[in-house]
N, C-alpha and C positions, 0 to 999 in steps of 0.2 A: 517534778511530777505534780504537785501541789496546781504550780501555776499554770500547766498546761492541760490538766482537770478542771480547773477551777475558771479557766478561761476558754473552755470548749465551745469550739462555733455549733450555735444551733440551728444557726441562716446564714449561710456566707461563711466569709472567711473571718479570722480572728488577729488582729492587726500583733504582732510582738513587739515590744520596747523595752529595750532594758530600764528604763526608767518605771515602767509599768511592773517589773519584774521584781524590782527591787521594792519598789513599795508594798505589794503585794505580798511577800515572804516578810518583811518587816513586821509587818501591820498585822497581816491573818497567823503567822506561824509563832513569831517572837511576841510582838505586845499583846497578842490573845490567849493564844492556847500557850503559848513556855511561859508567860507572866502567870498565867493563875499557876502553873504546875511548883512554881518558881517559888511563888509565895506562899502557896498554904503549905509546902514541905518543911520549907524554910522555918516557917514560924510554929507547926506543930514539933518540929524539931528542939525549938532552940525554949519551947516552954512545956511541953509534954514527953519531950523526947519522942526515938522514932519508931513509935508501937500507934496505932489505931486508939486514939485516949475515949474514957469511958464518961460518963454521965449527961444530963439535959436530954431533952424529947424537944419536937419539932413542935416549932407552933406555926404560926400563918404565914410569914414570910417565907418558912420550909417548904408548907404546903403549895404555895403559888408555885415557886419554883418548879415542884414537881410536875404540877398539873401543867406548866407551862413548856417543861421540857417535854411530858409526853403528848402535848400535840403537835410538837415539830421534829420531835422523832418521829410520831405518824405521817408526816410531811416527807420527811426527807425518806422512809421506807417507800413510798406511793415512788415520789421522784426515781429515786434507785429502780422501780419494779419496770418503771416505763421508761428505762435508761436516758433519763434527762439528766444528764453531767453535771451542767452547769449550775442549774437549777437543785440539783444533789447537793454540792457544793456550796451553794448560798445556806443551803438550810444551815449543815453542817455547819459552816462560820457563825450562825444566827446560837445554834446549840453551844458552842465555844464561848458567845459574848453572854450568855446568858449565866453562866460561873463566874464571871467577872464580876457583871454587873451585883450579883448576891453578893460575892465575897467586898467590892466596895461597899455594900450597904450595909451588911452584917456588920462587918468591921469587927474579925473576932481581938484583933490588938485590944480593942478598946471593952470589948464585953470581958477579956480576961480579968481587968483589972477590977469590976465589980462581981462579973456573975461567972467565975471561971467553970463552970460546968454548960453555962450555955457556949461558951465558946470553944468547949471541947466538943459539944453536940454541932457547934459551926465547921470545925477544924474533920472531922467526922464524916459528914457530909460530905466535904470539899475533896476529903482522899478518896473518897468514891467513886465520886466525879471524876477523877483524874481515871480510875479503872474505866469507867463507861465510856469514858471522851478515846480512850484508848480503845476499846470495841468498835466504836462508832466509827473513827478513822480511821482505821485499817483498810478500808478502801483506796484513800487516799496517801495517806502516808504512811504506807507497813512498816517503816523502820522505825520511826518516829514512836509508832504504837506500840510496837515489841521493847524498846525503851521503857514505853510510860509502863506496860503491865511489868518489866524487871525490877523498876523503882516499886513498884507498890507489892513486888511478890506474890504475884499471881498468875495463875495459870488457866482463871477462870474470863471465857471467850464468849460465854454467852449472851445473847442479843437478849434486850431490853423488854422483852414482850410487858413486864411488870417494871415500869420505871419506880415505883417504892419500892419493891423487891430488890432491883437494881443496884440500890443505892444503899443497902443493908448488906453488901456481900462481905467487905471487908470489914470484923467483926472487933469489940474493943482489946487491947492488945496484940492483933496482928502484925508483924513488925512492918517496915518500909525501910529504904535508903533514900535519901536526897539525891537526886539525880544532878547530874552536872547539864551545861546549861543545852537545853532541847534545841534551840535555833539557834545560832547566832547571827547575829544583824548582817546586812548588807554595806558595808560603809559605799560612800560616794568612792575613795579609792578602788576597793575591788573592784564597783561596776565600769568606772571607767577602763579598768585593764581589760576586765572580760570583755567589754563590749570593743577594745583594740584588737585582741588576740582572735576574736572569733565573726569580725567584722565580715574576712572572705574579701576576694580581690574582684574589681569590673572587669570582664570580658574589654 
């Protein structure tokens, strides 16, 4: 579903490869959105345990973030409104890499070991994330998303009109589950089978 959204012709036709296929599910589904979901559970787990941990306040690297997700959330609602697919879809990926890109920089591993309260304010944040990235894709991948909101124990589906709002829903001590793993990869094995078994024969 993913790749056939995500690669919507918006002129023409849209060429299919399984090799295209497979990097694409690898790349947008596994190293982006299940890596961050992957790590910040992981690591809020294994050092706060799995409640919504409490202390630190946002400073400016929070603030960007935010300011920077809500104008591509306002991107990708416009896209959605004027069912540009594809174009949806970029945003979307673009909204994914931008949790990453925080949580690399953050690097709440390393603030634990000095400032463990900024990094429960990082860890904080990032389960958030994983609530809204789950709102946000439900377009695109509704299983996927019904997954992230059962790891995070929530039932709450509301769109982002207030991305700080947003991001305050799940509150300190809410619990969580670690989720098992959201994508898993495409080996070269699989694709070569699938692309034997579903090849289809020449007239």
């Amino acid at each position: 579903r993913w790749w056939l959204l995500s690669h919507a012709p918006e002129s023409g036709d849209s060429e299919f490869t399984w090799e295209n296929f497979q990097t694409s599910v690898n790349k947008d589904l596994a190293d982006v959105l299940g890596n961050f979901v992957s790590r910040i559970t992981k690591f809020c787990r294994s050092k706060f345990g799995e409640a919504v941990p409490e202390g630190g306040e946002y400073g400016p690297d929070e603030t960007a973030l935010i300011a920077a997700l809500a104008t591509r959330i306002r991107a990708y609602e416009g896209f959605m409104e004027a069912m540009e697919v594809r174009k949806s879809a970029n945003e979307l990926r673009a909204i994914w890499s931008l949790g990453n890109e925080y949580l690399q920089s953050a690097a709440p591993w390393s603030s634990f070991k000095t400032e463990p309260e900024k990094a429960a304010m990082q860890v904080r944040l990032g389960l958030n994330l994983i609530r809204l990235y789950a709102v946000l894709s439900a377009p695109f991948i509704p299983f996927a998303a019904d997954a992230m909101l059962t790891a995070m124990r929530s039932d709450n589906r509301d769109w982002p009109d207030d991305v700080a709002a947003a991001l305050d829903i799940l509150s300190p001590g809410h619990g969580f589950h670690t989720p098992e793993v959201l994508f898993a990869k495409i080996s070269d094995d699989s694709r070569e089978e699938w692309q034997q078994r579903f090849q289809g024969t020449r007239a």
